[in-house]
N, C-alpha and C positions, 0 to 999 in steps of 0.2 A: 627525610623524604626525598624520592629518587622519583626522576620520569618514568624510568621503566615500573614500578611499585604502580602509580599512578594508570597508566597504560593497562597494566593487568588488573586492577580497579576497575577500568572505565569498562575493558573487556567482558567480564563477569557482569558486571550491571546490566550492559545491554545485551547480553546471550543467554543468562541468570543461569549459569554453568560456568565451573571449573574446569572439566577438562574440553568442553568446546572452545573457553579461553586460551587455554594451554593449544589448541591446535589451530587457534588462528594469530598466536603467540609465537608458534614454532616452537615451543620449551615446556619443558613436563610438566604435568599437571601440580606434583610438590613442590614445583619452584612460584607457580602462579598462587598457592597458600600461604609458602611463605613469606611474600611479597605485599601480599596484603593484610596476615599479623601482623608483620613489620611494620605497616601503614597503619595498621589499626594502634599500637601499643604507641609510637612516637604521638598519634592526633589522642589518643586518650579513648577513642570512642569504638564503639561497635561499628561498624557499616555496611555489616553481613546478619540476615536473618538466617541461621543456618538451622533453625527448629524444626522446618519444613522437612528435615530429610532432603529429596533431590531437586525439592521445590524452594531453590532460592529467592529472597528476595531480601529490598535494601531497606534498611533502618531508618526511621526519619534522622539521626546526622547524614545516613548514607546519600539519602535523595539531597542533603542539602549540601554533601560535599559533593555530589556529581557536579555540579554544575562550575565549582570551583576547580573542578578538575580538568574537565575540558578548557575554560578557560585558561588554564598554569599550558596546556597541549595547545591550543589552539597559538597564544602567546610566542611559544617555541616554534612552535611550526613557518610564524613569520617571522620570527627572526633570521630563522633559516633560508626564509624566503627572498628575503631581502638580499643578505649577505651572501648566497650562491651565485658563484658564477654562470651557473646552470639551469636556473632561473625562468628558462626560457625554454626548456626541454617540456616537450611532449607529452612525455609519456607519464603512465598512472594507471593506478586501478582506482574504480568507483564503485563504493557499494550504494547498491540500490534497492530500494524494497517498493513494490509496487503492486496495487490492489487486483483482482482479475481481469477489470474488462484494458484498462490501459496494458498491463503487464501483458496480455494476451496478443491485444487487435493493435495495440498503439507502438509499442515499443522495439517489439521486431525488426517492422519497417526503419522507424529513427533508427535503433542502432544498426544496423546493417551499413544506412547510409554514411551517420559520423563514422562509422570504421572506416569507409573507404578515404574520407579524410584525414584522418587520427588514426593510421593503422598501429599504431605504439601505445595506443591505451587500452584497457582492458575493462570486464565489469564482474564485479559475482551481486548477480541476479534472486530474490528471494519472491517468487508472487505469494501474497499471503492475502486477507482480509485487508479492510480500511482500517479498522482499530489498531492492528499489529502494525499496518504501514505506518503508522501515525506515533505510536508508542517507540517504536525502532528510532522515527526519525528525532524524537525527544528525548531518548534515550543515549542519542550519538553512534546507532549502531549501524546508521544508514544517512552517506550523503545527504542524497536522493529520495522523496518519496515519489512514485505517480498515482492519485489515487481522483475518486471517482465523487468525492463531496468533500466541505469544509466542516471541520472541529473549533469552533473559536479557541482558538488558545494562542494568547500573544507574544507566546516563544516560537511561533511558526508562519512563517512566509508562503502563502497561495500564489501561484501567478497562473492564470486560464491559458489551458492549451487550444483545445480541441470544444467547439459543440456535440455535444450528444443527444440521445434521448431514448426514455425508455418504454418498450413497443409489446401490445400483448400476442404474444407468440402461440400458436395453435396446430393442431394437426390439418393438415393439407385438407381443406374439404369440409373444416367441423363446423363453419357460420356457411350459409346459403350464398353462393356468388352473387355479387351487385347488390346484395339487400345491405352490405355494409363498408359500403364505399367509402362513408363519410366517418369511419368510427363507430366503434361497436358501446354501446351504453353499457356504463357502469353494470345494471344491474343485472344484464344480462349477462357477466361475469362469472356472477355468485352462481346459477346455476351449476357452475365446473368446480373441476379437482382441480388445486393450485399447486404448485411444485415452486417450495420457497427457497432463497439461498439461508446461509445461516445469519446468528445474530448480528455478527461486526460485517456483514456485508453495507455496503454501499447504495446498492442495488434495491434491497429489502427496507434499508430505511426509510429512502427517500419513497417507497410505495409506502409505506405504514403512515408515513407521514401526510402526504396525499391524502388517504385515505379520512384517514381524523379529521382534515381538512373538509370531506364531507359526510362529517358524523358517524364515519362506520370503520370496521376493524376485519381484517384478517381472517376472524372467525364467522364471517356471513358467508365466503364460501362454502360449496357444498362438501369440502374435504382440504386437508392439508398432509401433502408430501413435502419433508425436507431434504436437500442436498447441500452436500458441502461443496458440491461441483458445479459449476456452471456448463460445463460439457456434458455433466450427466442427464443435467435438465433436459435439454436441447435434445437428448438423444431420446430421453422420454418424452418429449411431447409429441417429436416425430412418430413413436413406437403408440402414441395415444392415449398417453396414463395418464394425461391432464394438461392445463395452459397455467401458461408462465408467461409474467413480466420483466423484460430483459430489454439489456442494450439492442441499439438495433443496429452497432458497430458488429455486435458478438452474433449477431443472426444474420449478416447481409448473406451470408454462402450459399446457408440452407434455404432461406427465402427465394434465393434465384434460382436455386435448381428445381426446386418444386417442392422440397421436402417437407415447408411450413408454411403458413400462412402467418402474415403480419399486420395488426392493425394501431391504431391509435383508440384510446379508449377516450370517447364525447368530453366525458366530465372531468377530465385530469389532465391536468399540464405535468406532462412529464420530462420535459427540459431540462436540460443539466449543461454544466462543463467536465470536464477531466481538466484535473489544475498538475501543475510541481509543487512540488513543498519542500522546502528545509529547515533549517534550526537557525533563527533571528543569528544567535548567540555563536555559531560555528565559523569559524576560517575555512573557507571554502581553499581545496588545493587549485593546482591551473589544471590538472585533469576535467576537474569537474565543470570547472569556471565553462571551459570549454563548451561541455557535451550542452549546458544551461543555455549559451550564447547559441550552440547550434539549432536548437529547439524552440530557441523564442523566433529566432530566423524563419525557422522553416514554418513552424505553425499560424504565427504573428504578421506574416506576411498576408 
């Protein structure tokens, strides 16, 4: 058993591809198979579902060597750490995966700034759903997550960035001016067509959830549109296909130009945070260490 073997292991598991491994490996895709037969036949065990065809996935040894694996990586990594002279150098790349409304409205800004600090580090950026961010960062496939609610799971560290909250978004003009200054009642909701995000959204959860909270579901609206976009919505609510519940980070533009109307809805506390998350169990490099300390600074403050 070799690091490199190991590496091309950890790489496959959290990309669930071979030859996305092989190109974020830099080395062919038959050398990242070979690599991990090698791994497989020395440990004895399977740690590849390869039945799927192109839909890989890990074996229960596999899931239970992952975590053995990072660790043997992480291990090394500080040794390395310790023992470089170099130790003190800047520079890095950090991978990131981060859910839509932070990856959108929140992260631009921050990294823009830490750059102008840290011009020597780097990032490769993935916005995906909350589930994906969250799977990625338990995965080892992402320093970093930013996402938009908590998972309990106690391989994973929250730290609150940002307050937010989520705002019922409308076409310009569709509630009566001043009849709903204070928040628009729940039930007067249901009347409209709702324009939902998808299922691993962050956004959608935390409204279904609400929602149960008082006794009613999704399907008392007068109609349901899905998107997998959150830009898409916004552009249909504008266009008047229906109202939508959204950040009201990810709506401030349109609301001030006139394009939308924004209210709070009586019955529902729709409060949140945007947190960090990482992996309890991960060696954090000094890239990241970094961009974490600059974040907790600048938000925390």
């Amino acid at each position: 058993m070799d690091f490199e073997q190991i590496r091309a292991f950890i790489s496959v598991a959290s990309l669930k591809s071979f030859s996305a491994a092989a190109e974020k490996l830099f080395i062919s895709q038959p050398s990242v198979s070979v690599r991990i037969k090698a791994l497989e036949e020395e440990l004895g065990v399977v740690l590849l579902d390869r039945s799927r065809g192109r839909e890989l996935a890990l074996t229960e040894a596999g899931r239970l060597f992952l975590d053995y694996a990072q660790s043997m990586i992480n291990l090394r990594d500080e040794c390395r750490e310790k023992l470089s002279v170099q130790m003190e150098d800047d520079g890095g790349l950090v991978y990131v995966g981060a859910s839509t409304v932070p990856g959108t409205y929140l992260l631009p800004g921050l990294l823009a700034d830490f750059k102008k600090e840290q011009p020597a580090i780097d990032f490769n950026i993935d916005i995906l759903d909350t589930s994906a961010v969250l799977e990625g960062v338990l995965s080892y496939g992402f320093e970093l997550g930013f996402v938009g609610m908590i998972d309990q799971d106690e391989r994973l560290k929250y730290t609150a960035l940002v307050r937010d909250e989520l705002v019922l978004c409308t076409a310009s003009g569709l509630f009566p001016g001043g009849q709903y200054e204070q928040g628009v009642p729940l039930e007067a909701c249901f009347n409209h067509h709702l324009l939902l995000r998808e299922k691993g959204s962050a956004t959608r959860r935390l409204l279904e959830r609400k929602l149960e909270e008082q006794g009613r579901d999704i399907s008392a609206f007068k109609g349901i549109t899905h998107f997998n976009s959150l830009e898409g919505i916004k552009q249909a609510v504008k266009a008047g296909l229906g109202l939508a519940i959204v950040s009201k980070l990810s709506v401030e533009d349109m609301s001030a130009a006139g394009h939308v109307d924004t209210y709070s809805i009586i019955d529902l506390d729709m409060k949140r945070s945007l947190y960090l998350v990482n992996h309890h169990s991960r060696v954090l490099n000094n890239a990241t260490r970094l961009l974490i300390d600059f974040a907790l600074s600048r938000y925390n403050s």
